[in-house]
C-alpha atoms as an extended CHARMM CRD file, in Angstrom:
* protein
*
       116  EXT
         1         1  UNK       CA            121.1460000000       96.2280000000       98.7150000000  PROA      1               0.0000000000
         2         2  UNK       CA            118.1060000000       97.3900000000       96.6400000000  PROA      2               0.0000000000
         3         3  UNK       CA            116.8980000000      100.1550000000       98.2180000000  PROA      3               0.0000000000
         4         4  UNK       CA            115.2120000000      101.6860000000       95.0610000000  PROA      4               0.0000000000
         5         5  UNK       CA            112.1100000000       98.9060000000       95.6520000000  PROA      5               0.0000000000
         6         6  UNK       CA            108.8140000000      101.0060000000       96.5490000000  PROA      6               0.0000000000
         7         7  UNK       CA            108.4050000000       99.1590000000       99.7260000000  PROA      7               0.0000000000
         8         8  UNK       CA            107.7780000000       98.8910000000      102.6340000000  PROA      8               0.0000000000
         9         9  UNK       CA            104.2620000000       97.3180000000      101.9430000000  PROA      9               0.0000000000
        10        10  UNK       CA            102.2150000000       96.1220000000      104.7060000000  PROA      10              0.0000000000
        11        11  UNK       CA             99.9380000000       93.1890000000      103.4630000000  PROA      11              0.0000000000
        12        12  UNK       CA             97.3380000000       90.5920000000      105.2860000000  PROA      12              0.0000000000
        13        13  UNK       CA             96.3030000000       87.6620000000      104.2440000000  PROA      13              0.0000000000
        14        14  UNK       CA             93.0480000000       86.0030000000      105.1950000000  PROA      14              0.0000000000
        15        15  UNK       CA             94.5610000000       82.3750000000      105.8510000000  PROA      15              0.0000000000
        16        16  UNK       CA             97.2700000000       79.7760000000      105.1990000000  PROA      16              0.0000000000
        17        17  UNK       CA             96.6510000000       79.0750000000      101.4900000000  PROA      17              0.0000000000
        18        18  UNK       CA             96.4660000000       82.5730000000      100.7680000000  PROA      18              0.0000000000
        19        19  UNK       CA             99.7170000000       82.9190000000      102.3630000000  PROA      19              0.0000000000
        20        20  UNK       CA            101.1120000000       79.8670000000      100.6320000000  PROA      20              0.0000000000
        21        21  UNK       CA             99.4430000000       81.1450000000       96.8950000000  PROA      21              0.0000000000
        22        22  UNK       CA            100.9200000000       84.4660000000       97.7440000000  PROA      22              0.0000000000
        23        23  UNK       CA            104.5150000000       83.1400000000       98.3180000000  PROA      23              0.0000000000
        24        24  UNK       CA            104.3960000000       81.5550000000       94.9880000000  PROA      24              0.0000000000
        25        25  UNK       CA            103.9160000000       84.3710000000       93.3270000000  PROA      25              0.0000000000
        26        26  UNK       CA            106.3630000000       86.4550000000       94.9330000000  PROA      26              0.0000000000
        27        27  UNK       CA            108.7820000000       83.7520000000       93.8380000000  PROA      27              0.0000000000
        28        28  UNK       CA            108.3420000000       84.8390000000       90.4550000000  PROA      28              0.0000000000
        29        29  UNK       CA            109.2840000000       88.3300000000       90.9390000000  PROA      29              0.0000000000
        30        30  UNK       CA            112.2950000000       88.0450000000       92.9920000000  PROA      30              0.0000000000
        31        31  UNK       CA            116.1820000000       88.1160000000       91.9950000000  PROA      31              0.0000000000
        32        32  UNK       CA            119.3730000000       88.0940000000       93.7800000000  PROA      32              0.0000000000
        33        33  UNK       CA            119.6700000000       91.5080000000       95.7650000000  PROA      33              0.0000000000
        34        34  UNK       CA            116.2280000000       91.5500000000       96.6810000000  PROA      34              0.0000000000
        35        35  UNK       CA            114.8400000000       91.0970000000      100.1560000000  PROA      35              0.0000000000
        36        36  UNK       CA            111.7500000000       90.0570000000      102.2120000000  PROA      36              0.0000000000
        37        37  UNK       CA            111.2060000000       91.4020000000      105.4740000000  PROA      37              0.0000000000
        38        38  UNK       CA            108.6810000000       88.9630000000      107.4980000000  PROA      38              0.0000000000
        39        39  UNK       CA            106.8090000000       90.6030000000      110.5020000000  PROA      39              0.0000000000
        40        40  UNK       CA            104.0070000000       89.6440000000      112.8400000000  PROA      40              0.0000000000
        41        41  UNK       CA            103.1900000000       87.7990000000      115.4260000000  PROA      41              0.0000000000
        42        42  UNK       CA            103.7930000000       84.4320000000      116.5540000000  PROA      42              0.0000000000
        43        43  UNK       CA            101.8960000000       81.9560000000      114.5850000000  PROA      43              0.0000000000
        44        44  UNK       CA            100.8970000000       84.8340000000      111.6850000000  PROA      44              0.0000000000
        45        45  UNK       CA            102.2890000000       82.5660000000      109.0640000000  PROA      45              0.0000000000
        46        46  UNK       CA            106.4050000000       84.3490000000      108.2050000000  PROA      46              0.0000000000
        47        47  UNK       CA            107.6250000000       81.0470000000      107.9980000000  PROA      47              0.0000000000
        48        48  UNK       CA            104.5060000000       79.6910000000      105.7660000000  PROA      48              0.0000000000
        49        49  UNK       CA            105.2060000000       82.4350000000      103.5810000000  PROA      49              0.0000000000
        50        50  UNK       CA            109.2810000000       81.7760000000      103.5180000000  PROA      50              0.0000000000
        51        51  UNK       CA            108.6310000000       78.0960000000      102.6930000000  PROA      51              0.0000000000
        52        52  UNK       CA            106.0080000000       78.0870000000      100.1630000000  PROA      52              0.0000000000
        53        53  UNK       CA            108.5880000000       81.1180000000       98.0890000000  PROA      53              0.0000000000
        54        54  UNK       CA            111.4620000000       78.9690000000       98.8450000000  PROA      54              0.0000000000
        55        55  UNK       CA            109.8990000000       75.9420000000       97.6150000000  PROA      55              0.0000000000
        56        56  UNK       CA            108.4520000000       77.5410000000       94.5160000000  PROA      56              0.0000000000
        57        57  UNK       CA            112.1900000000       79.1270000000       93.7800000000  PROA      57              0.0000000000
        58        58  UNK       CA            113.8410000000       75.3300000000       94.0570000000  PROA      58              0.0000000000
        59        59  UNK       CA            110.9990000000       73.5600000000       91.7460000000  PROA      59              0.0000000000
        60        60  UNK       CA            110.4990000000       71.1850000000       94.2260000000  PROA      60              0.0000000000
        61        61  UNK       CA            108.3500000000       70.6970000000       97.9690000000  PROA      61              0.0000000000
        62        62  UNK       CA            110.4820000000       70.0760000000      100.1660000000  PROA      62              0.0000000000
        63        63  UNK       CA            110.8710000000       70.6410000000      103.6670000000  PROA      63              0.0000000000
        64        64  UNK       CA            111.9420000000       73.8590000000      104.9380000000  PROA      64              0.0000000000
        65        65  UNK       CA            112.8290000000       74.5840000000      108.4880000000  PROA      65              0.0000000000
        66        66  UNK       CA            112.3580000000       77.5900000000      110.1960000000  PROA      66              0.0000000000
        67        67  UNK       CA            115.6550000000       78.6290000000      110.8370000000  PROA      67              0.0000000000
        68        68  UNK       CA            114.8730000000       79.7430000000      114.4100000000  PROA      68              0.0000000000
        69        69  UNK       CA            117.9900000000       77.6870000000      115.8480000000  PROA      69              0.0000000000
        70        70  UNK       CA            120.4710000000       78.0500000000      112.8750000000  PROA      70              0.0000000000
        71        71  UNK       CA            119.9940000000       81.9380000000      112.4590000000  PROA      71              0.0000000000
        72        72  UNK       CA            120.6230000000       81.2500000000      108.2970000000  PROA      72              0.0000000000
        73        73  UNK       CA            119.5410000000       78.4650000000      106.1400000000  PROA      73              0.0000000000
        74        74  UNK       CA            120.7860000000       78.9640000000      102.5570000000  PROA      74              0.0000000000
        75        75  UNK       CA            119.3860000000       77.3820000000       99.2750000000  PROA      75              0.0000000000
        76        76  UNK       CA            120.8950000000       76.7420000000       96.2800000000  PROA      76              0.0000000000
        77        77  UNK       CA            118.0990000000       77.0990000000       93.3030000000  PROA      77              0.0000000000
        78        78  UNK       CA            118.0840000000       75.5550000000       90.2260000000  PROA      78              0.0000000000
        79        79  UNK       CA            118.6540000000       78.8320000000       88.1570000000  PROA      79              0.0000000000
        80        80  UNK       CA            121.8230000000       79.4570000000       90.1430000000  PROA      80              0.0000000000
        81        81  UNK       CA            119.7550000000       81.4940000000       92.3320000000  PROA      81              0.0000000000
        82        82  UNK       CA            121.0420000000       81.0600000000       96.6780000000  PROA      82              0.0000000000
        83        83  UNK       CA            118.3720000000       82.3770000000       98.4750000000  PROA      83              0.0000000000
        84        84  UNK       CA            118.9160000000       83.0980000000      102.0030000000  PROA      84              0.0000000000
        85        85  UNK       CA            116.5890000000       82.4550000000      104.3720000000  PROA      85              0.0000000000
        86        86  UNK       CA            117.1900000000       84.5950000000      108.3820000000  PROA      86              0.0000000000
        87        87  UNK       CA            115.4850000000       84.3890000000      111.3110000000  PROA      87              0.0000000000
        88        88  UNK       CA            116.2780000000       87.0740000000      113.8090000000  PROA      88              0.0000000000
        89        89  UNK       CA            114.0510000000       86.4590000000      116.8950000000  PROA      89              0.0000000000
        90        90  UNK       CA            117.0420000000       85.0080000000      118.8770000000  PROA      90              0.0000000000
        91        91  UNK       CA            119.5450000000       87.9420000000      118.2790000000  PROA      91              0.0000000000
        92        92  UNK       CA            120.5980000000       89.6260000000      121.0740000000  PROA      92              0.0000000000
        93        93  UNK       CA            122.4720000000       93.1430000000      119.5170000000  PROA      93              0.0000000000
        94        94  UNK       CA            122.3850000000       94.0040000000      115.6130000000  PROA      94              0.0000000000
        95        95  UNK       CA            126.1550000000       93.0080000000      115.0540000000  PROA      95              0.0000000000
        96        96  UNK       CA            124.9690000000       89.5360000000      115.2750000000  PROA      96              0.0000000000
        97        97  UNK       CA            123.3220000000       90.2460000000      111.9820000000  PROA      97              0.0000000000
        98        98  UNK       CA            126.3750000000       91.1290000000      110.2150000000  PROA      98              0.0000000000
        99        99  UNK       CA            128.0750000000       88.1000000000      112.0530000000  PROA      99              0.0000000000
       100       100  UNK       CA            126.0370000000       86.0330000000      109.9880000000  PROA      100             0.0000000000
       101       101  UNK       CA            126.7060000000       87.5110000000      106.8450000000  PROA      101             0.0000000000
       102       102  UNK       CA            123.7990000000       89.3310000000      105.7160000000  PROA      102             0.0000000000
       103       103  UNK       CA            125.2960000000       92.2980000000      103.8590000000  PROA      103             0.0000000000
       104       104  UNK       CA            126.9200000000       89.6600000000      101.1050000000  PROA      104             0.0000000000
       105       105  UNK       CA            123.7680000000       87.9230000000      100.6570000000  PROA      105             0.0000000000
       106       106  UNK       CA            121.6170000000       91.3930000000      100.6060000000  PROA      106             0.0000000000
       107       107  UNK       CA            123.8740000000       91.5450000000       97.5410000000  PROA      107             0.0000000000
       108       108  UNK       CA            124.2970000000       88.2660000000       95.9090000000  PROA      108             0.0000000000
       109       109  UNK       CA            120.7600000000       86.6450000000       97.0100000000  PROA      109             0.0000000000
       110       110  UNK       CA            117.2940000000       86.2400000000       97.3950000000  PROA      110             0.0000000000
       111       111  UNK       CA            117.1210000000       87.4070000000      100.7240000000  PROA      111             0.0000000000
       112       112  UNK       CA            114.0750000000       86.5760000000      103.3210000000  PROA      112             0.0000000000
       113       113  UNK       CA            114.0370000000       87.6720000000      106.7930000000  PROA      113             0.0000000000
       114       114  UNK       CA            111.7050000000       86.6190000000      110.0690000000  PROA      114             0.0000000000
       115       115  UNK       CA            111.7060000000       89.0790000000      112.7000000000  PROA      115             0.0000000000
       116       116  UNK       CA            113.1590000000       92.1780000000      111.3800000000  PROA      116             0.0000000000
């Protein structure tokens, strides 16, 4: 895990394109080992932000699920990138996390996580 990153960082955005303009540029400053804790409320736009990054990463629009039901959705990008894509508002204990295989993609991927 990178844990030299100057973060946390709490940020607001006005509306939905500024949250979809703002997940395109993250895109372009992200690289395996790097990960992107989501928080907020329902309906506060974590999964606008995860799909508008995830698209810009794969070069393509697409759509992307929230992975509310799966727990994981992984993506294979075109520059070899995976990026990793959790959503942790069903988990019951924290050991489900590591179920799921989090520490190898904190690691190997671009890692993006709802409900942290």
């Amino acid at each position: 895990m990178n844990a030299t990153a100057p973060w946390p960082r709490k940020l607001a955005l006005p509306d939905e394109a500024a949250t979809i303009a703002f997940g395109q540029q993250l895109a372009g400053k992200l690289k395996p080992g790097d990960i992107v804790a989501l928080s907020g409320e329902l309906g506060t736009g974590k999964t606008t932000l995860a799909r508008s990054l995830i698209q810009q990463l794969m070069q393509a629009e697409f759509p992307v699920p929230s992975p509310t039901f799966t727990l994981v959705q992984h993506y294979n990008a075109p520059n070899q990138c995976v990026i990793a894509h959790y959503d942790w508002y069903r988990l019951r204990v924290p050991e489900e996390v590591l179920e799921l295989g989090f520490e190898e993609d904190c690691d190997t991927a671009i890692t993006l996580v709802e409900w942290p």
